[in-house]
C-alpha positions, 0 to 999 in steps of 0.5 A, spaced: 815 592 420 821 592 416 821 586 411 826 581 410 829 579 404 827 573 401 834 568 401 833 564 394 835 556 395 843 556 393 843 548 393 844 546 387 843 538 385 848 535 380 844 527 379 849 522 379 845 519 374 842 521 366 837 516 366 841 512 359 844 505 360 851 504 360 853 501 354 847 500 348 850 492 347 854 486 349 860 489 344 860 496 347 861 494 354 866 489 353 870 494 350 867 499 356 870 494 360 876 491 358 878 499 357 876 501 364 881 494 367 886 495 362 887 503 363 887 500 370 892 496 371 896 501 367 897 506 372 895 502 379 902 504 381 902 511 378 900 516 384 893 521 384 891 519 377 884 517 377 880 512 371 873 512 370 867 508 366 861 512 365 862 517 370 858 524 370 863 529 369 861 536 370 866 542 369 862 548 371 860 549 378 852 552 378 850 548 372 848 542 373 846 542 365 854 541 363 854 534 363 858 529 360 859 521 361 864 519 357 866 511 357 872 512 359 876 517 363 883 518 365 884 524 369 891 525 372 893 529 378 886 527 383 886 521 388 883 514 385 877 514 390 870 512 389 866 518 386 858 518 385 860 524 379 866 528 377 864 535 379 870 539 377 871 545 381 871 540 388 877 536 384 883 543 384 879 544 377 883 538 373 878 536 367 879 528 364 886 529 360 883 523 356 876 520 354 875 515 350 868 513 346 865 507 343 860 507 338 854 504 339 848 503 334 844 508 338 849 513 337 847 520 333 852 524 329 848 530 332 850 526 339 858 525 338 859 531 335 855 535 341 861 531 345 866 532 341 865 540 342 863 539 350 871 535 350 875 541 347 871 546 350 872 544 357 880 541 355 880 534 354 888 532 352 886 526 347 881 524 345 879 516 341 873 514 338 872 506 336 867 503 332 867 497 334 862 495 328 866 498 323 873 498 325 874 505 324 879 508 330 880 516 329 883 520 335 885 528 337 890 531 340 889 538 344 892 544 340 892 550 343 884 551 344 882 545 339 883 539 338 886 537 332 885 530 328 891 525 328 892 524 321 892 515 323 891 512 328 895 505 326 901 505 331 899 511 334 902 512 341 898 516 347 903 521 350 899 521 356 898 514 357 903 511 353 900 506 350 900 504 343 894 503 338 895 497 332 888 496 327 889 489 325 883 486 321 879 492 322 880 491 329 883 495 334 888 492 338 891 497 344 898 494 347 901 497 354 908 500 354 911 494 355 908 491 349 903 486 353 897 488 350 889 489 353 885 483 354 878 482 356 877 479 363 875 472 360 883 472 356 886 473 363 882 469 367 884 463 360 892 466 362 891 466 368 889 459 369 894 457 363 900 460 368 897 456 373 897 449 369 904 450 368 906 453 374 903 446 377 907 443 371 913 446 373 912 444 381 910 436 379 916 435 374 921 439 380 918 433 385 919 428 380 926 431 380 927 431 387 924 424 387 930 421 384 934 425 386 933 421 393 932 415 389 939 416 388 941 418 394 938 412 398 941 407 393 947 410 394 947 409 401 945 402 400 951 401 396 956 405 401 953 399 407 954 393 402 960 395 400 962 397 409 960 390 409 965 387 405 970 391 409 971 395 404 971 403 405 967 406 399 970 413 398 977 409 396 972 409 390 970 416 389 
């Protein structure tokens, strides 16, 4: 009998989850989130460009031990589809352009610098940091093999995404290219309701407008009949 050969298991399973929460508190998910909607909206109307929260990312086929997820992604050149993980190699081979990262209380130095060395590895563009507790913002950009420090980060514009980063107060403010700047879910729904009471105004004072407006029109025609009475023709009058 001549033995067969044992085939090893070629399936390899890459997890769609690394057991960690999304976010450690409130404030880094506001911030996770308000990213997330605002980068977005941004580029809804931008062909195959691809954003992302939390998602797992792995750049390497046959090593689901690479891994990184990081807050926010953007990755131009792929489809805006639904995604249980980013798995590189099934994506035309285009890694994440740029990441961003928000610091929590949780976060070790050991840990940050791990994904610091994972992004300009594996050839993140740019990549942002915040500390929402401290108000520090730091950024890199890509330079050849490495990703190099942006000397200040106050009114710095991302040349990929073309927003702008202001630090007002210790606090980081991000502004679309038209100079509107990102908000929370709360402050648009607050805009969107301030937009709706003065459309609602704007409709009532046009009513009102047109109320008298036929007011008008009515009593005129009640002078023009008044005046047909008394034999008189109204537009000798005009």
């Amino acid at each position: 009998m001549i033995a067969q050969p044992v085939l090893a298991d070629t399936h390899i399973t890459y997890p769609e989850s690394d057991g960690q929460p999304m976010a450690d508190n409130t404030q880094q998910f506001r911030w996770i989130v308000t990213l997330h909607g605002g980068l977005t909206a941004l580029l809804r109307d931008t062909p195959n460009v691809f954003v992302a929260g939390d998602l797992l990312w792995y750049p390497v086929e046959g090593r689901p031990d690479l891994r990184c997820a990081p807050d926010v992604m953007v990755v131009f050149g792929r489809p805006p589809k639904d995604r249980g993980s980013y798995l590189q190699w099934q994506e035309d081979d285009i890694a994440p352009q740029v990441v961003f990262e928000i610091i929590s209380p949780g976060n070790t130095f050991a840990e940050m610098k791990r994904k610091f060395k994972f992004y300009e590895q594996y050839g993140v563009a740019e990549y942002y940091l915040y500390d929402p507790d401290t108000g520090e913002l730091e950024g890199w950009q890509r330079a050849g093999d490495a990703l190099t420090r942006i000397e200040s980060m106050r009114g710095w514009i991302s040349p990929r995404l073309k927003i702008r980063f202001e630090l007002l107060d210790n606090e980081l403010h991000i502004y679309h290219p038209d100079g509107q700047p990102f908000v929370t879910y709360e402050e648009l729904a607050a805009q969107l309701s301030d937009a709706e009471d003065r459309a609602a105004e704007a409709e009532d004072r046009a009513a009102d407008a047109e109320d008298r407006a036929a007011r008008e029109h009515q009593r005129a025609e009640r002078l023009s009949a008044q005046l047909r009475a008394l034999g008189i023709e109204p537009t000798k009058f005009e």
